[in-house]
VOLUM-594394 format. One line per 8 residues: number of its first residue (from 1); for each residue x, y, z of C-alpha. Coordinates in steps of 0.001 Angstrom, whole numbers. Layout:
# residues N
NUM = X/Y/Z | ...
//
This chain:
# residues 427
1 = -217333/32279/-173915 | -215615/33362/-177187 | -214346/36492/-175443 | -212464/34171/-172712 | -211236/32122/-175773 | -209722/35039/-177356 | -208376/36399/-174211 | -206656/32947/-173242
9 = -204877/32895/-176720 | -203401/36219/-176204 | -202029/35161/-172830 | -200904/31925/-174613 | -199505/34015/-177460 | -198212/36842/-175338 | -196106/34577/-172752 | -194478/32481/-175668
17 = -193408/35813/-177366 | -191702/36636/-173435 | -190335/33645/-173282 | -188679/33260/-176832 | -187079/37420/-177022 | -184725/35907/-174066 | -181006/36298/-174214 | -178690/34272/-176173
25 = -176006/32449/-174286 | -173091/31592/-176454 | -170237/28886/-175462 | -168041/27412/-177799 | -166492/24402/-178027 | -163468/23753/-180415 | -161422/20765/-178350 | -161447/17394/-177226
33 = -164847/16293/-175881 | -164035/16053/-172059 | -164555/16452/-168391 | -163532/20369/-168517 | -165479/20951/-171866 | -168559/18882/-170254 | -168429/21197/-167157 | -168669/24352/-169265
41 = -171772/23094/-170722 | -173612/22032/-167767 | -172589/25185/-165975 | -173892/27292/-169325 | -177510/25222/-169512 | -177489/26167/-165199 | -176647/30016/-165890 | -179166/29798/-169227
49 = -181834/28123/-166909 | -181720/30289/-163957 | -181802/33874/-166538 | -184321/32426/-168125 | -183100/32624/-171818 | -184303/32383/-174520 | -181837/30354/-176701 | -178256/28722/-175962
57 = -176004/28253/-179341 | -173226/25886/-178699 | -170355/26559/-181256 | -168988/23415/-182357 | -165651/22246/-183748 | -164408/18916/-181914 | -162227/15534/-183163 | -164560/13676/-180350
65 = -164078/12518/-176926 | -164776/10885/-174053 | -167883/7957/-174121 | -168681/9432/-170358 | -168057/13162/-171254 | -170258/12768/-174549 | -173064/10845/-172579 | -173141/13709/-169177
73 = -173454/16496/-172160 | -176253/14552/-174220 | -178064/14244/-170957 | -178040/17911/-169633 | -179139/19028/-173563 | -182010/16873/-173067 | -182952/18002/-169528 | -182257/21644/-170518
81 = -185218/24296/-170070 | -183762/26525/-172745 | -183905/25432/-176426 | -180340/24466/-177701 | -178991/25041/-181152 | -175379/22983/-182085 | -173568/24963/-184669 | -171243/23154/-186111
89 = -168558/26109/-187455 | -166514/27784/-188458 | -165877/26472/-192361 | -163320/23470/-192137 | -164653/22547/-188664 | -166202/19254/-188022 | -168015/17540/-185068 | -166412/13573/-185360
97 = -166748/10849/-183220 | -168702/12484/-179634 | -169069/15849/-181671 | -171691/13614/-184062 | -173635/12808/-180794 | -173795/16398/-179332 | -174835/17869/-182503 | -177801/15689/-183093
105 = -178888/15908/-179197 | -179682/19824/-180115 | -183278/21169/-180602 | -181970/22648/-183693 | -178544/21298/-185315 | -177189/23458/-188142 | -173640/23222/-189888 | -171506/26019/-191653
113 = -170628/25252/-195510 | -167368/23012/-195820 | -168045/21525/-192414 | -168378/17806/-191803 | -170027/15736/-189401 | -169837/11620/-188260 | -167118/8930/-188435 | -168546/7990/-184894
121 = -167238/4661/-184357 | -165030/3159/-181366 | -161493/2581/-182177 | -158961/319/-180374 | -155336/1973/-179152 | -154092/1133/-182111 | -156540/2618/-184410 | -158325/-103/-185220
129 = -161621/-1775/-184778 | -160827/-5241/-185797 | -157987/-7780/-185628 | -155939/-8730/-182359 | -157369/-11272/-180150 | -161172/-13128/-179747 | -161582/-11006/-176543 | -160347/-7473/-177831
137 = -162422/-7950/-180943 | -165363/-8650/-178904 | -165312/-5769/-176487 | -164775/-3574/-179751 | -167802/-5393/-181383 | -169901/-4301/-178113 | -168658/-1000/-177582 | -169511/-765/-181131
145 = -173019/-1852/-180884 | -173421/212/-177600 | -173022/3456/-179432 | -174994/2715/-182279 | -178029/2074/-179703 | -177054/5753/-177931 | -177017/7253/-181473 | -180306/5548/-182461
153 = -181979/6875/-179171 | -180751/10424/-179487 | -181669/10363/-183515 | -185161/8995/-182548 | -185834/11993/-179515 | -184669/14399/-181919 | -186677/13233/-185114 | -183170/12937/-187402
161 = -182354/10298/-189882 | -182088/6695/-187549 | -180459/4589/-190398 | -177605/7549/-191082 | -177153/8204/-187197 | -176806/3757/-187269 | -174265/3665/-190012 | -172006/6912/-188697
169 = -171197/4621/-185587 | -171305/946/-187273 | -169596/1941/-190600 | -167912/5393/-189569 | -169901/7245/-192579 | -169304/10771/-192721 | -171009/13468/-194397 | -170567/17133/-195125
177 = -173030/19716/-194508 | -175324/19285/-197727 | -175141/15808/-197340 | -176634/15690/-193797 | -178915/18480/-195299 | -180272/16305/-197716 | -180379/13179/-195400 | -182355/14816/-192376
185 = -179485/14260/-189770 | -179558/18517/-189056 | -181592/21269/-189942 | -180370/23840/-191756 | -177120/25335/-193049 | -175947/29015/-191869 | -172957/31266/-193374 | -171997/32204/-189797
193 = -174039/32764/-186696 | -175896/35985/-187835 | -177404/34002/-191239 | -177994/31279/-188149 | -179958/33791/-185957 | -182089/34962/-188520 | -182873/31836/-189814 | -184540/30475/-186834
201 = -186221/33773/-185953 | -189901/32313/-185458 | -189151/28897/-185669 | -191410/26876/-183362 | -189351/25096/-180274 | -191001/22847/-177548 | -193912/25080/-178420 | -191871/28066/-177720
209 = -191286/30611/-180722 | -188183/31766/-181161 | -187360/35400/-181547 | -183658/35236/-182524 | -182408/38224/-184712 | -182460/41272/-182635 | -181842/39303/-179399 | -178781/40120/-177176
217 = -176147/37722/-176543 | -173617/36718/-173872 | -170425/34865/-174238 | -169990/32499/-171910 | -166318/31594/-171140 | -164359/29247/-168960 | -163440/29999/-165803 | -159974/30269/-164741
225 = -160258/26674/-163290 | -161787/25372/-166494 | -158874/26983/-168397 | -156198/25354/-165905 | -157582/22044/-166528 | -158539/22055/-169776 | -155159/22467/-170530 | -154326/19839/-168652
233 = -157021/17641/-170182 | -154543/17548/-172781 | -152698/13714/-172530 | -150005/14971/-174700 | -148938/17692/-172470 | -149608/15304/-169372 | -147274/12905/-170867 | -144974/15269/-171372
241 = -144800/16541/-168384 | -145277/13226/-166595 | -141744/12184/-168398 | -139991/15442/-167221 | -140926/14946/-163756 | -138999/11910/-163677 | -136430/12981/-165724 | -136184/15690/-162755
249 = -136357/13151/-159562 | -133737/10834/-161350 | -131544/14068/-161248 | -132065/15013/-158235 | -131361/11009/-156699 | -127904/11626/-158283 | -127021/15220/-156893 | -128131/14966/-153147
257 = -129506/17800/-151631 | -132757/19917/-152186 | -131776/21939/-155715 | -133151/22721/-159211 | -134056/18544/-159938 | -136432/18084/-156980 | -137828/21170/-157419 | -138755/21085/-161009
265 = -139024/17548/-161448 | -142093/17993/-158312 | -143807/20414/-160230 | -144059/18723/-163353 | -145055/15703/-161726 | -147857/17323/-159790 | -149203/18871/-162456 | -149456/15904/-164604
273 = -151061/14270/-161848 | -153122/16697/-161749 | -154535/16257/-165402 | -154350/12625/-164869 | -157506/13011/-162678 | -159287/14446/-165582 | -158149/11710/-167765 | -158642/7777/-167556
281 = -155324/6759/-166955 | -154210/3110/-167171 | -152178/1400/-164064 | -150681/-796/-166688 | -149874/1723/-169172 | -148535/4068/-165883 | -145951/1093/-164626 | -144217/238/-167715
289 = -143436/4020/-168137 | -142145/3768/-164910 | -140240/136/-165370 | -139003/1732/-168842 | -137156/4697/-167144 | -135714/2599/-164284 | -134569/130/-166322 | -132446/2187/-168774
297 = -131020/4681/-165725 | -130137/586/-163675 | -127675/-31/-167234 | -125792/3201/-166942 | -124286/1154/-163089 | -124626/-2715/-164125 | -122430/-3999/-166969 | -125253/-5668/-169445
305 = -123604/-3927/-172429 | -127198/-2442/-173559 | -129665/-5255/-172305 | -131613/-3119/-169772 | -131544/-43/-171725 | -133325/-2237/-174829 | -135892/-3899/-172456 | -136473/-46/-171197
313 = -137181/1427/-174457 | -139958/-1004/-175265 | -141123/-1140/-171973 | -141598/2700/-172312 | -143055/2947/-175520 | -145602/82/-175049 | -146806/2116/-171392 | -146706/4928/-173484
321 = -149372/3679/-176014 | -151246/2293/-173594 | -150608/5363/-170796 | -154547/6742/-171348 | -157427/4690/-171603 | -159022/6598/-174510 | -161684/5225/-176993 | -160049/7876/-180029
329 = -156633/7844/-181101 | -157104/11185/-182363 | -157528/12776/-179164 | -154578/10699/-177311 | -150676/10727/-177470 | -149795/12361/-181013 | -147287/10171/-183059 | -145127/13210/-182758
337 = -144764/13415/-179271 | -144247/10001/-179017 | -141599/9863/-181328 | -139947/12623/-179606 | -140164/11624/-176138 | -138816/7690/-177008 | -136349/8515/-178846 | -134918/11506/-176933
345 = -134624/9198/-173690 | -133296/6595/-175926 | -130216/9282/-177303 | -129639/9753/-173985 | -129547/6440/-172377 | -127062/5257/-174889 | -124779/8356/-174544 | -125176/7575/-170637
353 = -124083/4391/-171456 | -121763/4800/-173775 | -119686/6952/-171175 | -119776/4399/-168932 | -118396/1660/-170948 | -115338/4323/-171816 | -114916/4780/-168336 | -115031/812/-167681
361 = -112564/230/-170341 | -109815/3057/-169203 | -106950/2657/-167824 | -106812/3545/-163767 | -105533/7428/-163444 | -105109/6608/-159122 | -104599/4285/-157166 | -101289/3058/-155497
369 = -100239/1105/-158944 | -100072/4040/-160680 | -97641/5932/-157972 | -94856/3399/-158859 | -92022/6030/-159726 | -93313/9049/-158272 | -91661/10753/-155847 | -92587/11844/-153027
377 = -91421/13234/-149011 | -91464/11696/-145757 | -94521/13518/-143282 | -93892/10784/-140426 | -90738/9259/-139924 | -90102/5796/-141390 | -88789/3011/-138856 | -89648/1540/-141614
385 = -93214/2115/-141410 | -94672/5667/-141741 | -96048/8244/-143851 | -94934/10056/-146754 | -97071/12895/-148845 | -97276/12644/-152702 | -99145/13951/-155310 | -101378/16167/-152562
393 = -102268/12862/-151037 | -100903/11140/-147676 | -99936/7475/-147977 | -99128/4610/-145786 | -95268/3502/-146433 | -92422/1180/-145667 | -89025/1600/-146079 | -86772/-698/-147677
401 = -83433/1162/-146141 | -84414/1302/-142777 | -85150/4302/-141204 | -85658/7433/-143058 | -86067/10826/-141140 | -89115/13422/-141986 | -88778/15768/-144748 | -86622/13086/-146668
409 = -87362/12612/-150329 | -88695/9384/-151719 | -89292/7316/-154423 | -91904/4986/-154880 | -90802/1501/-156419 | -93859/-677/-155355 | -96466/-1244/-153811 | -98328/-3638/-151363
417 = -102629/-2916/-150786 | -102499/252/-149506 | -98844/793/-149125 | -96177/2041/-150905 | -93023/688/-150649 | -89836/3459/-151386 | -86215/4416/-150743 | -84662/7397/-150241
425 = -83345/9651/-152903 | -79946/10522/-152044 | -78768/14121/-153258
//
């Protein structure tokens, strides 16, 4: 009986040992928390799962993210066969807002010196949590509380510090590395990812030993699709583009034909469509943009002296603050962009309409008023009613001297609609 004890422990022993000297998958992670970055991580767990590895180290460096995105990645690092470490790195890096989440979801969350972790909490478009309305305040109060619950839950599956994980969402604490040491919200601090490896060489795992330092590792990368989008996961270069693509159709409505506008203008507006599937766009937000720019290209043809072109620019920047649905200011519509995108269509509408009210104001340069005096020769005889040719242009005319024959010269001394009235210059 004592033999078959022995013997089962070896077994036991021998088949943790297998299953901990896996590979090491590698992904990294140093951008918005979204759609494209939540893909790579469910598709690295899959590939981890399948090669049976023995260890996946996410490399973490994120300003935070989506709710959903943060929520779909927490759930696959629970439901993931192979142990997961967050490494929160390199030195200056920092895992905010969704990033705060992630890392405590891991079997094993470690942070590189001079790194900082939590500030967690919901803010309003304007960067806010509080003031505004009764009903904006309380759908920030129970977005609020929401998180706090998800961040209690995770804290309480992983065995880390409740009350800190609490007061990261409810009163945005944030903590560098030795303080989250020292307060039980990770589990160790590394130099880089070789101090990492060796430090968890042996550690237990959901009773699976790790053997870490002489492991091999693969780099898992985004695909070329991943790449495409997660560059268009960015809402600054959406809007961007967005804004040239009707820059480019508003061209092309005033040059007819198929040319460089339609062309251009298309592209840019497909591919900001494009990332607007990755990113929650509002209708609202989407519609003013559009008013905005159709308001200030209507002034340039009515005469409201700047009226439409005001109500355009605040149309426009209001839909442009309110273009993407995002919980994080941090991770929408820099102030930069915004700044350069409002006030470069505003530089141009008024030099549009500036133009225009020049042109109002001038002085006719054609027309039959201005032909009084000019001289010009008969094309079809006048009896008195014919047609004379001046300035490269053929005019209706009537003679006040009776008939004059064709190739006479003739000067113009008034005029009536859209006929001039001569006589003939006599040599």
């Amino acid at each position: 009986m004592r033999a078959w004890s022995i013997a089962f422990c070896l077994l036991l022993a021998t088949s943790i040992c297998v299953f901990g000297r896996g590979e090491i998958f590698r992904v990294q992670l140093d951008d918005s928390i979204n759609p494209i970055s939540r893909d790579l991580i469910r598709r690295t767990l899959r590939e981890a799962d399948s090669a049976e590895a023995g260890l996946v180290l996410i490399e973490l460096d994120t300003p935070g993210g989506l709710d959903a995105s943060t929520r779909d990645i927490v759930a696959a690092l629970f439901a993931s066969d192979t142990p997961v470490v967050v490494y929160v790195s390199p030195s200056g890096a920092r895992a905010a807002s969704a990033g705060t989440f992630i890392t405590m979801a891991a079997d094993i969350a470690a942070m590189a010196p001079g790194t900082n972790i939590g500030a967690a909490h919901p803010v309003s478009l304007t960067g806010g949590s509080n003031g505004g309305d009764t009903e904006a305040s309380t759908s920030m109060e129970k977005a609020a509380n929401d998180a706090a619950a998800f961040a209690r839950s995770i804290a309480e599956r992983r065995n880390r510090n409740i009350a800190w994980a609490e007061s990261a969402v409810l009163d945005s604490s944030s903590i560098s590395a030795s303080e989250a040491m020292a307060l039980g919200v990770i589990d160790l601090i590394a130099e880089d990812v070789a101090s990492l490896l060796a430090a968890i060489d042996g550690r237990r795992v959901r009773n699976v030993v790790l053997r870490t330092a002489a492991s091999p590792q693969r780099l898992i990368r985004p695909n070329l699709r991943e790449r495409v989008l997660s560059l268009l996961a960015n809402p600054n270069l959406v809007y961007v583009l967005f804004i040239l693509g009707l820059y480019g159709l508003i061209y092309e409505f005033f040059q007819p034909g198929i040319g460089f506008g339609l062309a251009a203008g298309g592209v840019c507006l497909l591919l900001a469509l494009f990332g607007m599937q990755v990113l929650p766009v509002s209708i609202t937000g989407l519609l003013l943009v559009v008013f905005g720019m159709g308001l200030m290209v209507l002034d340039a043809f009515t005469p409201t002296n700047g009226i439409l072109t005001a109500g355009g620019i605040i149309a426009l920047l209001i839909g442009s603050l309110t273009l993407f649905d995002l919980p994080d200011r941090s991770i929408g519509i820099s102030l930069g962009t915004l700044v350069a995108v409002i006030g470069i269509s505003t530089a141009f509408s008024v030099f549009v309409l500036s133009k225009g009210l020049m042109i109002q104001r001038k002085a006719a340069a054609t027309g039959s008023s201005q032909l009084i005096g000019a001289i010009g020769v008969v094309r079809r005889e006048l009896c008195p009613d014919g047609t004379i040719a001046i300035r490269g242009e053929y005019w209706n005319a009537h003679s006040v001297e009776g008939e004059i024959p064709e190739g006479a010269r003739v000067r113009v001394i008034a005029s009536e609609r859209r006929t001039l009235i001569v006589k003939r210059i006599h040599a």
